[in-house]
ZABATI-873605 format. One record per residue: residue number from 1; residue in one letter; x, y, z of N, C-alpha, C in turn. Coordinates in Angstrom, 2 decimals, padded with zeros to 5 digits, always signed. Last residue first. Layout:
BEGIN
NUM_A_X_Y_Z_X_Y_Z_X_Y_Z
...
END
This chain:
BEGIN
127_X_+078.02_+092.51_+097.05_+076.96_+093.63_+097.54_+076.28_+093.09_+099.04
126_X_+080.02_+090.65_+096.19_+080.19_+091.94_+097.04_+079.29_+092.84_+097.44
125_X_+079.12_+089.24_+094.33_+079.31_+088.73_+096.32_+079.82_+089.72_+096.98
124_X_+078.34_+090.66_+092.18_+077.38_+089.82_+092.76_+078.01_+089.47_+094.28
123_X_+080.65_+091.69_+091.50_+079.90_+092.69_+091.59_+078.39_+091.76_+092.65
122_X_+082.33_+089.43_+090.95_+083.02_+089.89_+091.70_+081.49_+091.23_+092.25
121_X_+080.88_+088.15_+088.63_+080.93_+087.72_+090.46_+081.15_+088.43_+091.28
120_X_+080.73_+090.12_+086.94_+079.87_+090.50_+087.46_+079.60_+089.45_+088.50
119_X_+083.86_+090.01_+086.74_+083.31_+091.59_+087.11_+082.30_+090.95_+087.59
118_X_+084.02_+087.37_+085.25_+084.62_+087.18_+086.62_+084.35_+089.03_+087.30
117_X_+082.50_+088.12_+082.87_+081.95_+087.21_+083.53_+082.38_+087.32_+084.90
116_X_+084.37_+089.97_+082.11_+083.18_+090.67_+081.90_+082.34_+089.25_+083.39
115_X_+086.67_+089.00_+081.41_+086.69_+089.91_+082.27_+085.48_+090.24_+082.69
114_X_+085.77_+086.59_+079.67_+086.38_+086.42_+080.69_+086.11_+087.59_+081.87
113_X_+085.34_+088.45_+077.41_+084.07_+088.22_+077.83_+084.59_+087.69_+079.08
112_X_+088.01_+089.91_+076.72_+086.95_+090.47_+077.25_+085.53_+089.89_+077.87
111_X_+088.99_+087.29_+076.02_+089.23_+088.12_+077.00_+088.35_+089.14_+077.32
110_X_+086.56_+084.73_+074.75_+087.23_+085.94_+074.75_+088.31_+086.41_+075.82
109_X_+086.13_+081.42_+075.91_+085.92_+082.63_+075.61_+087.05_+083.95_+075.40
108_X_+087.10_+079.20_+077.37_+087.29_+079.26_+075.68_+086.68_+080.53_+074.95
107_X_+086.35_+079.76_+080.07_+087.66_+079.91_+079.98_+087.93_+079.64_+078.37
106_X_+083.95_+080.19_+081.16_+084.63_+081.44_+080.50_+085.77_+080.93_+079.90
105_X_+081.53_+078.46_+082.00_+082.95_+077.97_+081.15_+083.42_+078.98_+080.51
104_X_+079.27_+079.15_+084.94_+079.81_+079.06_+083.53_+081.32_+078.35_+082.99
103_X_+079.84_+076.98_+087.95_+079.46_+078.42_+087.08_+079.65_+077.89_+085.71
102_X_+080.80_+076.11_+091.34_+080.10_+076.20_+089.84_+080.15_+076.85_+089.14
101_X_+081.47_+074.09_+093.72_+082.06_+074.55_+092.54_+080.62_+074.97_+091.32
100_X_+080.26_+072.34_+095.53_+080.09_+073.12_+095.11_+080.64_+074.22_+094.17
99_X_+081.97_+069.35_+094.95_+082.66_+070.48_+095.78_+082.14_+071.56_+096.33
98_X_+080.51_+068.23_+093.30_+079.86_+068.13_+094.73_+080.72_+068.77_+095.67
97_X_+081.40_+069.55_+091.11_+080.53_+069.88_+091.29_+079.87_+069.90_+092.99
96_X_+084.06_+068.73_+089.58_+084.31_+069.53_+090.93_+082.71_+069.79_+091.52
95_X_+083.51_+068.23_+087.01_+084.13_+067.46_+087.49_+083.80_+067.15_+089.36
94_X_+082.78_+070.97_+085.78_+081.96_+069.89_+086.03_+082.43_+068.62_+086.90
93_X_+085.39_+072.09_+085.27_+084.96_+072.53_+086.55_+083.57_+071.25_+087.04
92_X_+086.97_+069.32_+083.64_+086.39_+070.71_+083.30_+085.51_+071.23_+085.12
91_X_+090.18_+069.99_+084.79_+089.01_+070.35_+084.00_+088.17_+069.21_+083.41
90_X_+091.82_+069.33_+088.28_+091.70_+069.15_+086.83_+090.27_+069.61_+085.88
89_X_+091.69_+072.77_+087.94_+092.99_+071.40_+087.82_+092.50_+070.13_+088.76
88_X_+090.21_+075.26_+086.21_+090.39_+074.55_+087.67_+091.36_+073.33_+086.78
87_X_+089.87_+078.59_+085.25_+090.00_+077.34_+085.02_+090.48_+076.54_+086.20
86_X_+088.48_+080.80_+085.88_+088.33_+080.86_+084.86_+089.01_+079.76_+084.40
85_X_+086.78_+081.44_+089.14_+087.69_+080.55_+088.68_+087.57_+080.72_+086.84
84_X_+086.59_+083.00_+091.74_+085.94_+083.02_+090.54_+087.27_+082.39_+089.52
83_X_+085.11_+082.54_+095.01_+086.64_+082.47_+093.88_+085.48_+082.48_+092.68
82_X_+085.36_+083.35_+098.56_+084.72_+083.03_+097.57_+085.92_+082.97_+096.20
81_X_+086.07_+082.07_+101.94_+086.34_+082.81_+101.14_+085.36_+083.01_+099.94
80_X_+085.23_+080.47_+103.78_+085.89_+081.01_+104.07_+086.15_+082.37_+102.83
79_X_+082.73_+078.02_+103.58_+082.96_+079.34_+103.50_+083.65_+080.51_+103.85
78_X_+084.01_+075.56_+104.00_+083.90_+076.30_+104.96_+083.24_+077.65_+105.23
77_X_+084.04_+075.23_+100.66_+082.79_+074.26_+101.49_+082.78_+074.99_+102.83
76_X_+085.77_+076.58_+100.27_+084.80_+076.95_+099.64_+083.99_+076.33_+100.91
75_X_+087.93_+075.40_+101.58_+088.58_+077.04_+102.11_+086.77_+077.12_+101.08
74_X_+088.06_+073.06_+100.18_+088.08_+073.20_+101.40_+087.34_+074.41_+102.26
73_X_+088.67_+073.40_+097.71_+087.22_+073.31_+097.80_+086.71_+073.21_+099.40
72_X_+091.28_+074.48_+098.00_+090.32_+075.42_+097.42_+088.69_+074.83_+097.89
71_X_+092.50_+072.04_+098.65_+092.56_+072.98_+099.50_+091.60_+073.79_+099.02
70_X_+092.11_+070.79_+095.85_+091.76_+070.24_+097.18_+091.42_+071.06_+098.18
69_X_+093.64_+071.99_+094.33_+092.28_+072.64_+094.52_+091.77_+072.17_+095.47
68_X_+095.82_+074.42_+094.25_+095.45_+073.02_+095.16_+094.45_+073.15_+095.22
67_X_+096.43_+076.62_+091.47_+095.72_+076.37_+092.64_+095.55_+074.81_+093.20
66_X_+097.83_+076.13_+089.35_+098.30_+077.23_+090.40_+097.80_+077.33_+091.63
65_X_+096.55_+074.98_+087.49_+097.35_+074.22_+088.52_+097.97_+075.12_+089.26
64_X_+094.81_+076.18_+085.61_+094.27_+075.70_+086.78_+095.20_+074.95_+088.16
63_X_+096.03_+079.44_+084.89_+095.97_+078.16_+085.13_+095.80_+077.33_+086.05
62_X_+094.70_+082.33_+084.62_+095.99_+081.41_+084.08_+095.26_+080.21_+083.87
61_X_+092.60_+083.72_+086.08_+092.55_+083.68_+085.53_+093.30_+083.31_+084.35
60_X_+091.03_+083.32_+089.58_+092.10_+082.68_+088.44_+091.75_+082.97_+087.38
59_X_+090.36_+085.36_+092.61_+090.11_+085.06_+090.75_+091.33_+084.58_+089.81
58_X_+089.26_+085.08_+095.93_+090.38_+084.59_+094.70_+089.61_+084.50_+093.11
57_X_+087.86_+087.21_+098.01_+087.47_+086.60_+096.74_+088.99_+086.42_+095.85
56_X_+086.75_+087.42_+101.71_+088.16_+087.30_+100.37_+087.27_+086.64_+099.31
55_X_+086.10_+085.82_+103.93_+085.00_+086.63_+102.72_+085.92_+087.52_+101.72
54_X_+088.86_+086.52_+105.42_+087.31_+086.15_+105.65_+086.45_+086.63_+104.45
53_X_+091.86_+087.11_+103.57_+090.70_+087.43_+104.65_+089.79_+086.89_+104.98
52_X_+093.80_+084.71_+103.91_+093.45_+085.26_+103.17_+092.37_+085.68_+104.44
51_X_+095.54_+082.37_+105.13_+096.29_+083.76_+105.21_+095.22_+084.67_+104.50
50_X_+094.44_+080.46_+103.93_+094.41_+080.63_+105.30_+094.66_+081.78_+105.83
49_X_+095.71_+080.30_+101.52_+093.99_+080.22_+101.72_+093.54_+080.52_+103.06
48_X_+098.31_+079.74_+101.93_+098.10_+080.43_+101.23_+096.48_+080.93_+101.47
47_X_+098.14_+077.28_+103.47_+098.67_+078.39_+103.95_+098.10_+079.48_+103.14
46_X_+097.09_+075.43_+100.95_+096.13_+075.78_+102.31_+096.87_+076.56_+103.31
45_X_+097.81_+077.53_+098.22_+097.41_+076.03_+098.96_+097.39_+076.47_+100.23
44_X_+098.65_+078.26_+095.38_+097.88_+079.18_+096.58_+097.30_+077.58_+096.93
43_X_+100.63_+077.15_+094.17_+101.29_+078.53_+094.89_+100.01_+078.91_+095.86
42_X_+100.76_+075.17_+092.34_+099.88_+075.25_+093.76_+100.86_+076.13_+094.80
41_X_+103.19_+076.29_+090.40_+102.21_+074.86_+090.65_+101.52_+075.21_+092.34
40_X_+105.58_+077.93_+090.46_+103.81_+078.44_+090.77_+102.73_+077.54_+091.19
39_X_+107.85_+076.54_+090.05_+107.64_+077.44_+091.38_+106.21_+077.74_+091.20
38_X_+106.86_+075.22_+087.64_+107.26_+074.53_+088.58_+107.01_+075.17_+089.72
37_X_+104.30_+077.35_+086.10_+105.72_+077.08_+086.23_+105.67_+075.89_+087.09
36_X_+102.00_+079.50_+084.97_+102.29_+078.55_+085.14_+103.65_+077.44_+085.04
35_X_+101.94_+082.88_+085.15_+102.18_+081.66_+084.25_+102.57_+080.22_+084.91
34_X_+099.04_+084.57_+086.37_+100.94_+084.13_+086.02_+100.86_+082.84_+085.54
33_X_+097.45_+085.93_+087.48_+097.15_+085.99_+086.23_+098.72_+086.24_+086.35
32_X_+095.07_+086.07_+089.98_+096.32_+085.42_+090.10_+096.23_+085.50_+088.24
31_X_+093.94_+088.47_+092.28_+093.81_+088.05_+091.07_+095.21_+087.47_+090.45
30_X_+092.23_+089.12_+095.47_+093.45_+088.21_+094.65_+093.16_+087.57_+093.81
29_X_+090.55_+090.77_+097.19_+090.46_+090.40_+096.09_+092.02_+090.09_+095.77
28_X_+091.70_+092.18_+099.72_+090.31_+091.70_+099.58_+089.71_+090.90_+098.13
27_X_+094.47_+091.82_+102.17_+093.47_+091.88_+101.03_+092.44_+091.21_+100.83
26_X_+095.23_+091.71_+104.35_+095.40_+092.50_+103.95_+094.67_+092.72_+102.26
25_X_+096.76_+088.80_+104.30_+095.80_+089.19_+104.85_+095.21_+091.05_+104.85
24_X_+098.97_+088.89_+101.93_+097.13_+088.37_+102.00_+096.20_+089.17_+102.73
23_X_+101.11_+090.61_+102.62_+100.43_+091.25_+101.91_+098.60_+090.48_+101.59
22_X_+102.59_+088.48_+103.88_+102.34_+089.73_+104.54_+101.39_+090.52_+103.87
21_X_+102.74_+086.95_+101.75_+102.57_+086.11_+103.23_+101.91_+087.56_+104.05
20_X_+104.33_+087.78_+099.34_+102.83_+087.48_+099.80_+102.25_+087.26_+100.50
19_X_+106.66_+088.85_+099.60_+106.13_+089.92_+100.07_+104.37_+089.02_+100.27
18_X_+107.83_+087.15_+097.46_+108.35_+086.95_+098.54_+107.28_+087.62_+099.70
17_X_+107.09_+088.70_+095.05_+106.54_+087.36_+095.33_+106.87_+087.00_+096.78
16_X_+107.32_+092.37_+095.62_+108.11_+091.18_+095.30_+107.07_+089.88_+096.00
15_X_+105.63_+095.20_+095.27_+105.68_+094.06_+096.07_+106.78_+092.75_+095.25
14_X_+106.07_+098.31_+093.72_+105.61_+096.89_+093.09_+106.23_+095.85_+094.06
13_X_+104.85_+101.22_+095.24_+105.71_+100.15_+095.67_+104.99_+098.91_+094.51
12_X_+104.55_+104.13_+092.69_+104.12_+102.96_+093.99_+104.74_+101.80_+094.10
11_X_+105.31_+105.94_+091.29_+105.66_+106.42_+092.33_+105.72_+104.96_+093.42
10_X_+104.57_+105.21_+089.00_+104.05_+106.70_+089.57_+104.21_+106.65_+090.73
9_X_+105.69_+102.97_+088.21_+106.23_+104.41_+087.24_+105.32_+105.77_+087.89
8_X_+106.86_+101.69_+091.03_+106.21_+101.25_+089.69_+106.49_+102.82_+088.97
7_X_+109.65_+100.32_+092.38_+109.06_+101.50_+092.04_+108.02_+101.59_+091.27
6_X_+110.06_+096.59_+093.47_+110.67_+097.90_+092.46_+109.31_+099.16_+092.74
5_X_+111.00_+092.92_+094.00_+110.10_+094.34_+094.59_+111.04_+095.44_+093.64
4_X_+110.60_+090.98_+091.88_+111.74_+091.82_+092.84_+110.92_+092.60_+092.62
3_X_+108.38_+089.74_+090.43_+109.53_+088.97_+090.71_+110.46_+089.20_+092.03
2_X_+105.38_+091.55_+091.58_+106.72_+091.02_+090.59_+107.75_+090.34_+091.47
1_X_+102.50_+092.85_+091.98_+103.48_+091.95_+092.49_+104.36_+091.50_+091.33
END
């Protein structure tokens, strides 16, 4: 997904931001790894969470204000979905606990160890 939909270099459609509404439901993993802006601030809020599949897995791996988390612990506590969060708004995820929120603190780690931690959720709720 980009800015303006385009060609990617082998051929495949790169989706424009505009294109997300149509393109959730339709997926099974959404990995949000953008920068944090005015337009992004709680880009995935309770339309956004709603539009997602059943047993969908969201992975942040930016910033925690991209997500409403309100709405997030919502769309958790229902079990609607699952997430692997590499930072929440506000921090530290301890905060969020009786949300059920949990896990490790990838987020002062590596990049590789990040990737490594949010693989083996993603490998754990998918079996």
């Amino acid at each position: 997904m980009a800015t303006t939909q385009r060609t990617g270099t082998h051929g495949e459609v790169v989706h424009s931001v505009e294109d997300v509404g149509t393109l959730l439901p339709k997926a099974h993993v959404v990995v949000l790894a953008i920068p944090s802006t005015p337009a992004t601030r709680h880009l995935v809020d309770r339309a956004f969470l709603r539009a997602l599949t059943p047993g969908s897995h969201l992975v942040n791996v930016e910033r925690g204000d991209l997500i409403d988390t309100a709405a997030l612990i919502d769309a958790l506590k229902a079990g609607l979905i699952h997430a692997a969060l590499d930072v929440v708004d506000p921090e530290p995820i301890a905060r969020h606990a009786s949300s059920g929120m949990t896990g490790g603190d990838p987020h002062g780690r590596r990049p590789f160890e990040r990737r490594a931690v949010v693989g083996r959720f993603l490998i754990q709720t998918t079996q």
